[in-house]
N, C-alpha and C positions, 0 to 999 in steps of 0.2 A: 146224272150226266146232263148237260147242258151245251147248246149248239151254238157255234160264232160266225154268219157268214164273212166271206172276207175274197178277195181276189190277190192273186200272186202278181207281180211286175217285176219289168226290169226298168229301171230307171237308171242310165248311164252306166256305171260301171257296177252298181249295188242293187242286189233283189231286195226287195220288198213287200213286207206283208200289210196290205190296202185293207183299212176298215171304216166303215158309216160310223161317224162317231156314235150316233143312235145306238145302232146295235150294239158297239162296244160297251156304252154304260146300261144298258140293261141288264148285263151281267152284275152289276154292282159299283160301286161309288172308287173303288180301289180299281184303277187302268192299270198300274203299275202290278201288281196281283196277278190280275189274268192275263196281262202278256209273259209275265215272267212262267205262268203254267203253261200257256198256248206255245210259249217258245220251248220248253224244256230245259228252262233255266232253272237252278247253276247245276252245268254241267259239259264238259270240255267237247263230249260231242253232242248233244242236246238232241240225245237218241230218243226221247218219248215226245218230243214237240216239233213245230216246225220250223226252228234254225236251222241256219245253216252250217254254225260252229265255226263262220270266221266271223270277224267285225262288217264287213261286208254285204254279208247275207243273214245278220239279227237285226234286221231294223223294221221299225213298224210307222207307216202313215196311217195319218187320222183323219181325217175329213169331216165336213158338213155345210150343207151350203148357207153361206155369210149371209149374217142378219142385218148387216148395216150396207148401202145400195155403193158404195165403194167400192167395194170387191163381189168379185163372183164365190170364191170359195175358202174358207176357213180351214188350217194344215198345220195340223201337230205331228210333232216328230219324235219318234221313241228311239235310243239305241239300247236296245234290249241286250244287259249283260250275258256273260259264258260264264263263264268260272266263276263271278258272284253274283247273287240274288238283286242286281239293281240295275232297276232304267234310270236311265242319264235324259232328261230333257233340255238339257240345258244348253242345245247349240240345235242350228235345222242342219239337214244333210242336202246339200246339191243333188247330185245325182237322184236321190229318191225324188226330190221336190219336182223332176222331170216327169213323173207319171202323173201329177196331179190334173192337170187340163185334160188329156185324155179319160182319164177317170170321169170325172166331172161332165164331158161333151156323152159321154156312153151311156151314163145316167139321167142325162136330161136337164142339171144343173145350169146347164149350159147350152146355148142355138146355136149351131152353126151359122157362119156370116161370111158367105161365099168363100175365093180359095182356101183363105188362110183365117182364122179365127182369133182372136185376144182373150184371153184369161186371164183377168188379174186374180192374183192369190194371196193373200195376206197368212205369214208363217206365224202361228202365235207361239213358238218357244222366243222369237228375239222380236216384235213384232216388224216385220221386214217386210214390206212388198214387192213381189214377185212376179211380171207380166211376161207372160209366156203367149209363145205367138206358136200354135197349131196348125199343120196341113189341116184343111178341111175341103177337099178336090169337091167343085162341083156343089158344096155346102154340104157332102156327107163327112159323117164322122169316119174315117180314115184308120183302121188300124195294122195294116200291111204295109212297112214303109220299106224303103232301101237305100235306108242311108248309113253310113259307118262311122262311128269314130274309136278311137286307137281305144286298146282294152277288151274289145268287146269281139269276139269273130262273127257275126251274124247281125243282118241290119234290123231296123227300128224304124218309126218314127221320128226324123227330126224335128226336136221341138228345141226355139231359139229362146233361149232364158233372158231376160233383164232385169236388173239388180238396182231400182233408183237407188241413189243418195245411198249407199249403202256404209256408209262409216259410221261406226258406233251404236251399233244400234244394240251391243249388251252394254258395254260398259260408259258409253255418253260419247266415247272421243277416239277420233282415226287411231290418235297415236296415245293410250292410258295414260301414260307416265308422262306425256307432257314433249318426251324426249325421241330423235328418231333413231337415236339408239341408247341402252342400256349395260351396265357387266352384271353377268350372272356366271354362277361356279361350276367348272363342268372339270370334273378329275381333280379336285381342288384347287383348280386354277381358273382365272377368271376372261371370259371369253368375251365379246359382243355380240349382242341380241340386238334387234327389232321387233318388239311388240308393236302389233299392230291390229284393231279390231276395225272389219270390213268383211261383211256377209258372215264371218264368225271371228271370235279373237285367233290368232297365231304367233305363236314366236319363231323367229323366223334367225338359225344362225348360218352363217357364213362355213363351208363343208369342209377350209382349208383350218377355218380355229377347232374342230374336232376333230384333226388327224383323216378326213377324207377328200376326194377328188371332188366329189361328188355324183358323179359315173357309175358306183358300186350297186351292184343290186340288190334287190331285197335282202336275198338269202346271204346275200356277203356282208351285208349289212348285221344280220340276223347271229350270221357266224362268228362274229369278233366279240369274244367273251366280255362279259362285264358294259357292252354298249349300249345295247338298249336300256340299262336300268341305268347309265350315269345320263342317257339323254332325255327321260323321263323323268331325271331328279331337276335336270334344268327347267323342264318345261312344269316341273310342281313351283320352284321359282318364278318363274313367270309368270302361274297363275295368283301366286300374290300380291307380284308386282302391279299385277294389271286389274287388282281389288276385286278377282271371283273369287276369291276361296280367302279364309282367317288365317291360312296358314297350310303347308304343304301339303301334310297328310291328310286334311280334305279336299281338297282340287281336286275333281270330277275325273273320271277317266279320260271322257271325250270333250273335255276344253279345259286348257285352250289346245288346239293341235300345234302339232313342232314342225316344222319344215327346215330343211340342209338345202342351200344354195349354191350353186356354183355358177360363171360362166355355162355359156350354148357349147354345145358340139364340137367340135372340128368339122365334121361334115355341114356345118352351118344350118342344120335345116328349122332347128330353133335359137333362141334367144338368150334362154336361161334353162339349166338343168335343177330339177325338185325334186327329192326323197320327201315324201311327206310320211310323219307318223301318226296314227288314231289308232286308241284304244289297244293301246301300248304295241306295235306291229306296225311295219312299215308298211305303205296303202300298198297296194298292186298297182294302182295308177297316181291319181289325184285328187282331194278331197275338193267338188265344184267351188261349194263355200272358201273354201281354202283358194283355191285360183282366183277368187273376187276381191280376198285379203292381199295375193300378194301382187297382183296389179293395182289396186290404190297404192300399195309401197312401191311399187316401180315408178308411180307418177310424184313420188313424194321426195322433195329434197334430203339427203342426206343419209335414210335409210341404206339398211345391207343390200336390198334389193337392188333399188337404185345404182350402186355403185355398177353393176353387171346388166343393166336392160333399161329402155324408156322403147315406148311404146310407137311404132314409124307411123310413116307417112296418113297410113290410113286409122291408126288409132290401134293396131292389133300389136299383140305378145305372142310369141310360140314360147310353149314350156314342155321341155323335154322330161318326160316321166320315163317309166319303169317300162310303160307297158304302150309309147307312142307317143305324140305331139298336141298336145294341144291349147287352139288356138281361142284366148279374150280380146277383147273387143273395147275398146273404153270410146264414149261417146253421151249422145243426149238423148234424153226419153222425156216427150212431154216439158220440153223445159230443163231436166232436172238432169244433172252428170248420173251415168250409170255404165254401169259395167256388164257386160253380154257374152254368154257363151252358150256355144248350140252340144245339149245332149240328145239321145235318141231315146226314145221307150216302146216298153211291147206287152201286151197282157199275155204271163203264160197260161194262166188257169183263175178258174174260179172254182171255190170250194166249199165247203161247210165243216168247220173246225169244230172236234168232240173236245169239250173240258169237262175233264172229271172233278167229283166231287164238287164244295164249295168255294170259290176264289177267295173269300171272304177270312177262308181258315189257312192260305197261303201264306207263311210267313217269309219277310224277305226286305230289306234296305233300300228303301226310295230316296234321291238323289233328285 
């Protein structure tokens, strides 16, 4: 038996499981191994480890603090499979990327610097960096906040995320294909797309070319036979198109994600309506990275987005989710165009994780 320290979070609208990257490779040279045993992966309710059994709540951050005087803190991000044996590295998650600065100030990585604190965070799945602006009241480390946003019923710490220069940073280019829209096949008929990579790739269709409003919620979404696997087949098209995967049947679970667009509300109270889907499920909210994609495409001529929102007077989007409103930010950081939205975080525990056996004899598909 072997012990993993780790602490729980919430980071916007997805728990996560926080680790020193130190400690995690002490266990062994295979990361992908012992999260998939620590999670109780594969398995629908991943009843011997500590998933959560949705997309949501399997994800793991990694940490250590950055050796090069650029950044404060180094942050890999795991979506630790359910139902098969494989972490997906290969996109970061918004939400979870919220706990990092607090993490980081708790540990000592980091000083506080009167109210409000700066973190830069460089994500090495896309290498992105991430300045994140921390309450620090007084110059203490702060973790009893009282702030809300939609998804979440109970407050957090707000912490204000900024996104420099965030286009392209998997694939080289805002728009892959060159193009700010695309046709890819959805029911055998061919629809338009906006591929667009910004904080992570997404394909982004129009809710009226897939027979929805885009209003529908999850579970109606969920309910309409044969839907999820024909808009999973688009977004495996898409992952070719936009040169991540050789071909459909390898495209990653979780990139590129898909997003359904429509018009705001009636009740006006946002801008643009979003179903987003990861890790084949529609999100309960918003995927963060995802709202950073599809704010470059509302600032970008000709995209699907576009045609339905730009950004007013003070630079903000409202985007009407599933589960509330929320509101990006597009402006300048240090010179540079970036993209801003504020999530909240909270430690709920700290622990000592039991892994049995050797991880080493863990078999299982890394991605």
């Amino acid at each position: 038996m072997q012990e993993l320290t780790a602490t729980w979070m919430r980071g916007g609208t997805s728990k996560c499981w926080v680790f020193d990257r130190a400690d995690l490779d002490d266990l062994g040279p295979d990361r992908a191994s012992v999260l998939l045993r620590v999670f109780g992966s594969p398995d629908p309710r991943q009843v011997d480890g500590v998933g959560g059994a949705t997309s949501t709540t399997s994800k793991a951050v990694i940490l250590a603090p950055a050796t090069t005087g650029d950044v404060d803190v180094d942050y890999t991000f795991a979506q630790v499979g359910i139902n098969e044996p494989v972490v997906d590295w290969g996109s970061n998650c918004g939400n979870c990327s919220a706990v990092v600065g607090m993490y980081a100030l708790r540990r000592g990585w980091v000083r506080p610097t009167g109210e409000l604190t700066t973190v830069r965070v460089r994500n090495t799945n896309t290498g992105a960096l991430i300045v994140q602006q921390v309450p620090t009241p007084g110059g203490q480390v702060e973790e009893d906040g009282d702030e809300y946003i939609p998804g979440v019923p109970f407050p957090g710490v707000g912490v204000r995320m900024w996104f420099p220069d965030p286009a392209g940073l998997t694939t080289g280019a805002l728009l892959p294909t060159g193009s700010p829209r695309d046709k890819l096949l959805f029911e055998g008929r061919a629809v338009e797309a906006t591929l667009v990579d910004a904080g992570a790739p997404v394909a982004v269709l129009d809710a009226a070319g897939v027979g929805l409003t885009g209003s529908e919620t999850p579970a109606e979404i969920t309910a309409r036979p044969g839907l999820l696997a024909a808009l999973d087949g688009v977004r495996r098209q898409a992952s070719v198109r936009m040169g991540l995967s050789a071909d459909e049947a390898s495209a990653e679970r979780a990139v590129p994600k898909l997003a359904i667009v429509a018009g705001g509300p009636a009740s006006g109270e946002a801008d643009l309506t979003v179903r987003m889907l990861s890790m084949g499920d529609v999100h309960p909210a918003l995927a963060i990275t995802g709202s950073v994609a599809l704010t470059m495409a509302a600032i970008t001529p000709g995209t699907l987005v576009a045609d339905h929102v730009s950004p007013d007077a003070e630079g903000r989007i409202r985007l009407a989710t599933p589960s509330g409103v929320v509101v990006t930010h597009v402006g300048v950081l240090d010179g540079t165009p970036a993209v801003a939205v504020t999530r909240t975080a909270r430690r709920i525990a700290d622990a000592v994780l039991a892994l049995p056996g050797e991880p080493s004899t863990i078999g299982g598909g890394v991605r």
